[in-house]
TIVEXDREN-290419 format. One record per residue: residue in one letter; x, y, z of N, C-alpha, C, CB in turn. Coordinates in steps of 0.02 Angstrom, whole numbers, plus 50000, padded with zeros to 5 digits. Atoms other than C-alpha are relative to their C-alpha. Glycine has a CB too. Layout:
! TIVEXDREN-290419
AXYZXYZXYZXYZ
...
! end
This chain:
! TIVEXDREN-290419
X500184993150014505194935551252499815000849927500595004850018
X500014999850064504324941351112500205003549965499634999849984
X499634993850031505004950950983499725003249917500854997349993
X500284996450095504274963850828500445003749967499345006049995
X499754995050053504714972850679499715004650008499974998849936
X500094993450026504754991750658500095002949947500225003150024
X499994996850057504395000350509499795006049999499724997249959
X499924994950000504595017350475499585002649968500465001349990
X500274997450070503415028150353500085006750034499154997449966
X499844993849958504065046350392499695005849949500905000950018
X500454995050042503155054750224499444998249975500285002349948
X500615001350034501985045650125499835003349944499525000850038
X500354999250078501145049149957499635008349994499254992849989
X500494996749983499865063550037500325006250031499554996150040
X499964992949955500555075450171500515004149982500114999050076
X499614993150019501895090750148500095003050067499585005549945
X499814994849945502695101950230499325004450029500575005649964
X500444996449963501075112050255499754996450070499435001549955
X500245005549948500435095850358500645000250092500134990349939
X499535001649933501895096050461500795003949998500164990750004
X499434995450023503595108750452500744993750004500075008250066
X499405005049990504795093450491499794992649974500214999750084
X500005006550035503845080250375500594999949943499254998849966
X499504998550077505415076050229499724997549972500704998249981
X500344998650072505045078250068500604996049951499905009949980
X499495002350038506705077649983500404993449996500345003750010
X499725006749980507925062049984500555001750031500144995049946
X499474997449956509105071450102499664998850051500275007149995
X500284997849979507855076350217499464991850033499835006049953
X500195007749974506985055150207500674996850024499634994849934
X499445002649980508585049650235500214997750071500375003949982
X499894996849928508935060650389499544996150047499825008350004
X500544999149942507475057350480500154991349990499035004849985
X500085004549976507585037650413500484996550047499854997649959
X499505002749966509225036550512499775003250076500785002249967
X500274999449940508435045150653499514994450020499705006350002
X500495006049985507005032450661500584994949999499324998449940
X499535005349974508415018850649500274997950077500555001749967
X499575000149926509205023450805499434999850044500535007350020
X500724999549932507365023950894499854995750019499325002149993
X500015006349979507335006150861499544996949933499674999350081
X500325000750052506545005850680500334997149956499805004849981
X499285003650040507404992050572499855001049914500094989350022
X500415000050083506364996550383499875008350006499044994049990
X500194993550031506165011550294499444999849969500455002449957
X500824999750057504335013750197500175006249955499055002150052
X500074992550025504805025850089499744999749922500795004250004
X500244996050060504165037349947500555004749987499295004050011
X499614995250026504925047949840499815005549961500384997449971
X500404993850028504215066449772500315003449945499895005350051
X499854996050039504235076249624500365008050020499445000049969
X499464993449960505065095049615498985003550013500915007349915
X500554996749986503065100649657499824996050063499495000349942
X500285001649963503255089749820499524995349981499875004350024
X500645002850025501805077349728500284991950017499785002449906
X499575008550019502075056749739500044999149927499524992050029
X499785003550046503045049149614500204994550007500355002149976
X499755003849985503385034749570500534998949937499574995750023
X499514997050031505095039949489500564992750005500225008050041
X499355005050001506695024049465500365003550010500234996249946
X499314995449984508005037749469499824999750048500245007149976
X500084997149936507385044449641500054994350036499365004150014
X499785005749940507245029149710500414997749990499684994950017
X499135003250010509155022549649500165007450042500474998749892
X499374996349966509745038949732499674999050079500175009749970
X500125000049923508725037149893500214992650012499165001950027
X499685003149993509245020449901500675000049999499804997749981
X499304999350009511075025249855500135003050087500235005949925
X499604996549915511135037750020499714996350037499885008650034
X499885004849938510345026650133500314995649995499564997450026
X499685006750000511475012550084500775003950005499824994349924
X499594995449971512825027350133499935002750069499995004949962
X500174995749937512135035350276499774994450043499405006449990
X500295005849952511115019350357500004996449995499614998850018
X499825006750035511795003150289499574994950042500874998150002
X500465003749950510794994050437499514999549982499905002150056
X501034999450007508954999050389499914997949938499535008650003
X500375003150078508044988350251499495004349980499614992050003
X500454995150029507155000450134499574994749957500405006649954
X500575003950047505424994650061499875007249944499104996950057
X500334994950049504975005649897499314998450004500264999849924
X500435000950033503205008949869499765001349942499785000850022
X500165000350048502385005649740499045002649981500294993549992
X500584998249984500775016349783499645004449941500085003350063
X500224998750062499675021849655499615006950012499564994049971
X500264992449987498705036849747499565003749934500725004950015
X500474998750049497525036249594500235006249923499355002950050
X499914995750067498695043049477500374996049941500475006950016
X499745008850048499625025849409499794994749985500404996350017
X500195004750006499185013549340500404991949991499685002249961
X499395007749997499684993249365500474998949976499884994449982
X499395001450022500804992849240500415005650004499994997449938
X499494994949972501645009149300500324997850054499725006150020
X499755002149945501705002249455500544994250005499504998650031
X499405004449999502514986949416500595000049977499904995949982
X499494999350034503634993549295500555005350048499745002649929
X499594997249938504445005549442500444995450027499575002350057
X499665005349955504774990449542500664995649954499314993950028
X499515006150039505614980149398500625006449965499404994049916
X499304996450005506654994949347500345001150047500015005549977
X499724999049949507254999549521500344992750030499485003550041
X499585006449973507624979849573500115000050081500795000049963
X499804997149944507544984749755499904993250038499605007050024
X500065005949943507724971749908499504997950010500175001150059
X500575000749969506024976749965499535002249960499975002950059
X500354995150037504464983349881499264997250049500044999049899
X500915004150014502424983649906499755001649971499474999550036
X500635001150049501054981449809499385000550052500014991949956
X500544999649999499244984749841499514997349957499985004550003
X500235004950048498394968549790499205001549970500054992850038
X500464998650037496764978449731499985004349958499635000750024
X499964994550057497564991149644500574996949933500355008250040
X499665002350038498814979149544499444993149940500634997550053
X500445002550027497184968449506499515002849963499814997450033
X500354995150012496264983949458499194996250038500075002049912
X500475002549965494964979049589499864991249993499425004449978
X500235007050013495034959449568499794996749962499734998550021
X500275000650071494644959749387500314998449971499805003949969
X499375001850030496204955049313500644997250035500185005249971
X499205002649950497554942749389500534996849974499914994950056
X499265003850040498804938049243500455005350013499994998149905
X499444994949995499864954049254500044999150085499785008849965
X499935003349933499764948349448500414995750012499524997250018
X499805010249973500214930549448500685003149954499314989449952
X499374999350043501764936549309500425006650041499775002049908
X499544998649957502444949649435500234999250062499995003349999
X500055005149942502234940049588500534995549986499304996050006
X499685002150015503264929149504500815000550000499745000049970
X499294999750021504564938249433500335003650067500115004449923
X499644999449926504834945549616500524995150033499484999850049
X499725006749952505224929349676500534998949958499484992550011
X499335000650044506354928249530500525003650006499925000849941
X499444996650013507424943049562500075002850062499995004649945
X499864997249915507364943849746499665003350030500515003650016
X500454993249982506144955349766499644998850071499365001649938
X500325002049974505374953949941499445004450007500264997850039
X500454995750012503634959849922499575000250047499744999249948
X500655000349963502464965750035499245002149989500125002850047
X500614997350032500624964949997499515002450043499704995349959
X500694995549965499304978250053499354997950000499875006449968
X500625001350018497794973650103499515005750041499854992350017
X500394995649967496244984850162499324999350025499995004249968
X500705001949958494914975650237500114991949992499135003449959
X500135008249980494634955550292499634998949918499334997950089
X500635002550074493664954950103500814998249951499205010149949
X499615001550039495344959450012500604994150022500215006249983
X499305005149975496504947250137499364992249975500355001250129
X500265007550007494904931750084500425002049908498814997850015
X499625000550071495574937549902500574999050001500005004949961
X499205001750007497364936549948500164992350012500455004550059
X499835006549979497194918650023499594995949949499834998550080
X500445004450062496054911049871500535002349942499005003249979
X499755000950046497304919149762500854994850005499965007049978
X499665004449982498554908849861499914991949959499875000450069
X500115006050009497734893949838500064998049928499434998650027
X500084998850082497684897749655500724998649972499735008549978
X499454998250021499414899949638500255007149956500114994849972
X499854995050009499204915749593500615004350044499455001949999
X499524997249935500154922949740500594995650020499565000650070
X499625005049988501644912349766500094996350076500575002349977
X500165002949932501704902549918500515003650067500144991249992
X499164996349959503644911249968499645006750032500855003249925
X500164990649969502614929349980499674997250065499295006849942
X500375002849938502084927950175499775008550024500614994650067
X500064992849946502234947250218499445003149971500695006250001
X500894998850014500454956250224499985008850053499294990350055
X500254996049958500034973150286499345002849993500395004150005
X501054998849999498244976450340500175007450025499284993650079
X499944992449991497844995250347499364999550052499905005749921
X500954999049951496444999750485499785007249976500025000550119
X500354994250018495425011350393500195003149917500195005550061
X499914997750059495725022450238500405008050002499284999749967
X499614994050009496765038250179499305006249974500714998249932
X500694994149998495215051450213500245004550063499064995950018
X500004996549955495215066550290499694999050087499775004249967
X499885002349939495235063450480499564994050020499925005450044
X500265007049966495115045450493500424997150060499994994049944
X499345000749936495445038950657499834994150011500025005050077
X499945007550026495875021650649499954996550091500964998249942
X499915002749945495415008550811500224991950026499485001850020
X499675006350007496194992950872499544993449987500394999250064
X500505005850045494724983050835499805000149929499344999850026
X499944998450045494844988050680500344993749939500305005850018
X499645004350039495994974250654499724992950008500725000350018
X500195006749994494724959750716499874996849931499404999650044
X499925001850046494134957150573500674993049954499965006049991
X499325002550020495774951450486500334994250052500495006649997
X499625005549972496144941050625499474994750027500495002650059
X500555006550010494604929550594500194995449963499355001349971
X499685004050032495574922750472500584997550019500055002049954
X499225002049955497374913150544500395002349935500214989750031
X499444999950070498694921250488500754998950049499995010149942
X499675002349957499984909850585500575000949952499804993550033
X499415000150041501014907750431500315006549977499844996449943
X499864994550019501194925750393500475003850030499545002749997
X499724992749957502284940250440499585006149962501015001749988
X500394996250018501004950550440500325009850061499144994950016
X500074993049969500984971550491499215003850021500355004749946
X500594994550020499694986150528500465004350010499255001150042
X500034991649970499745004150507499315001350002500385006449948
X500794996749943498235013450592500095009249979500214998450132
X500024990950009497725033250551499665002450085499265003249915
X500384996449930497495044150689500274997250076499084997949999
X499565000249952498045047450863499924990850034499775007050057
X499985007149979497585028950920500684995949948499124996449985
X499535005250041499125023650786500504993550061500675006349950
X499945006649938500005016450959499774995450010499915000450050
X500495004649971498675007451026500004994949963499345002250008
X499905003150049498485001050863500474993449986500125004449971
X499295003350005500174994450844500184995150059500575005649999
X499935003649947500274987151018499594994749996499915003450055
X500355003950007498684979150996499994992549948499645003949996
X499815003150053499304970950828500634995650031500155005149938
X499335001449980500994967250911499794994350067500465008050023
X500255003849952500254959951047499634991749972499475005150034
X500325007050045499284944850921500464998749980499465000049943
X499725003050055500824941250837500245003749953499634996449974
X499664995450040501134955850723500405002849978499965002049999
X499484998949992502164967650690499855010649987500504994449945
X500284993950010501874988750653500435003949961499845003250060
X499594994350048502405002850530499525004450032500044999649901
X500244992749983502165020050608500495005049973499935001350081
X499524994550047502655037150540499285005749987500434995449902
X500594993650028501795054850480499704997849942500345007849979
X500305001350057501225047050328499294998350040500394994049950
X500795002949996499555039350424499975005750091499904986950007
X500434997449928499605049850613500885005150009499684990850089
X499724995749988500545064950661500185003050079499715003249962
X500194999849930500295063050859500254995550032499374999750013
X500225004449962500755056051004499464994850060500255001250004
X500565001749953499815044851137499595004550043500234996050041
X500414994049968499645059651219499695004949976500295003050033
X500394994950048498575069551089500705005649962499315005450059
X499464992950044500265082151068500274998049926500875002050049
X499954999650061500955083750918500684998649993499775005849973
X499335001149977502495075150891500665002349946500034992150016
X499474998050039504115082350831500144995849937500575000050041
X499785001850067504545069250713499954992949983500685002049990
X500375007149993503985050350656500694995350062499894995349891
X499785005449961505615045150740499675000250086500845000549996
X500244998449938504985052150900499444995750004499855007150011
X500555005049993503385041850857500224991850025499664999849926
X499815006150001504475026550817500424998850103500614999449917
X499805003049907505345027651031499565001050044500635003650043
X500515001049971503715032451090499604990550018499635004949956
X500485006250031502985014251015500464996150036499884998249906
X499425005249949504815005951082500165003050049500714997749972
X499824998249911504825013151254499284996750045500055011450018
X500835005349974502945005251265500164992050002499215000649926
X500045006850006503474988851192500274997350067500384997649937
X499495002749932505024986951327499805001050063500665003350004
X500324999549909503964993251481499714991249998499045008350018
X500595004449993502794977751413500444990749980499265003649929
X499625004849993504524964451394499974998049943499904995950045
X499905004550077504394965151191500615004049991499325000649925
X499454998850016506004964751129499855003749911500454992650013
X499974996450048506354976050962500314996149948500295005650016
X499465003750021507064966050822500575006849957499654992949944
X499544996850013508554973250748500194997849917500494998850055
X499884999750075509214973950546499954992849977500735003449980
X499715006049999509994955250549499654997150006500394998450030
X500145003549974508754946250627499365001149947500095000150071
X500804998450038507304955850521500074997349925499775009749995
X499765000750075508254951950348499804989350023501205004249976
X500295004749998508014934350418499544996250018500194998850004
X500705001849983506524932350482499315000849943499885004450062
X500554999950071505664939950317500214995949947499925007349963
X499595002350059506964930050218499885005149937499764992149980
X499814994650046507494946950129500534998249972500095006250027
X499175003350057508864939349985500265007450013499884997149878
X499584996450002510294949149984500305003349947500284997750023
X499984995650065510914962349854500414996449958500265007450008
X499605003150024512084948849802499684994449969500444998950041
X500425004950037510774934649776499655003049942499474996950046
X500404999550067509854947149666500445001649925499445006350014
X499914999850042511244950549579500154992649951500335004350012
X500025005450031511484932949540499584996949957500054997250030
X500385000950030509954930049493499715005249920499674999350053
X500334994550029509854945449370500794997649936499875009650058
X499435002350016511554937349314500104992449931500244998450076
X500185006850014510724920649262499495001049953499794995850061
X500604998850032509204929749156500445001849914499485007450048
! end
């Protein structure tokens, strides 16, 4: 039997309460909902964290306290911070978030940390120091052009050989893009056997999407951050509701769900204890 990862994204960088009356905003409110998605069958958190105007930030306090209550409230679910730039940070903002926060998980967006592929020493030196302090990173990619740059910067040693996790986006953050499962051929012209790779998908096809991905080998992050709907066009109460929609499909179709334990070792996610060791040793 085969078995995927679920990843959660229940706000995102972009939408608000106007978008949706039960998207959270606050770190009470991501919390809530990421322990609801837990129990749906969602073993990762994607989260963001907002200013007091609702806006993305990418704030170290906010993310030590949203990490503090989910490591209170949902000790099970591995939280990834992003490290999303939403055209208001820049690389070394971005990286400097991640290296103050120290978090289990993080991602990067390998064309916005390159500033389009133009610069890859501040790259190759936090790539690095990830691997140095435990960091497990996942890198964004957004079309088969930026995953031939991710695997040449492999070869380079730019990218370390340990980073394997990859999420391909189908499509872009534009007003009503609706993302389709071929969307992801592309990307899978290239083998990505060695990878633990993801998609997220915009728009009511985000299922399909995910199944379709899941079905090659994959693995899926769904949530209101990229689709606000279910399969059935309605409008769904809340991303966890998305997330047992996606695992009530998998199990009709005999894919098993993985669960916290199995996902911490299958991404080889170090433990809050290896990083402190390692942060111990610097």
């Amino acid at each position: 039997m085969s078995t995927a990862i679920i990843m959660a994204a229940p706000n995102g960088a972009r939408k608000t309460g106007r978008d949706h009356p039960n998207l959270p905003v606050s770190i009470e409110a991501t919390a809530t909902e990421a322990a609801a998605c837990h129990a749906a069958g969602a073993s990762i958190l994607h989260a963001h964290v907002r200013g007091q105007q609702d806006e993305h930030v990418l704030d170290a306090g906010l993310y030590r306290e949203l990490l503090d209550e989910m490591a209170r409230r949902v000790p099970g679910m591995l939280v990834q911070i992003t490290s999303e730039a939403v055209g208001r940070y820049a690389p070394a903002e971005q990286v400097a978030v991640v290296k103050a926060v120290r978090p289990r998980m993080a991602s990067m967006c390998l064309r916005e940390i390159t500033a389009m592929f133009t610069e890859t020493d501040r790259a190759r030196d936090f790539f690095a120091w990830c691997d140095d302090h435990a960091v497990h990173l996942q890198h964004i990619l957004f079309s088969a052009d930026e995953l031939r740059h991710f695997l040449a910067y492999r070869e380079r040693g730019i990218v370390p050989e340990s980073q394997r996790c990859l999420m391909l986006v189908l499509g872009r953050y534009s007003a009503n893009q609706e993302s389709d499962p071929a969307d992801l051929d592309p990307f899978l012209r290239h083998d990505l056997g060695e990878f633990d790779w993801f998609t997220c998908a915009f728009g009511k096809r985000e299922q399909d999407c995910a199944l379709y991905a899941i079905e090659r080998g994959g693995n899926a992050r769904v949530g209101f951050e990229n689709n606000l709907y279910l399969p059935d066009g309605s409008r769904a109460h809340s991303s966890a509701a998305l997330v047992a929609s996606l695992v009530e499909r998998l199990r009709e179709q005999g894919i098993a769900i993985a669960d916290g334990d199995s996902v911490r070792q299958r991404l080889g996610v170090r433990s809050a204890q290896a990083s402190s060791a390692v942060e111990n040793t610097q």
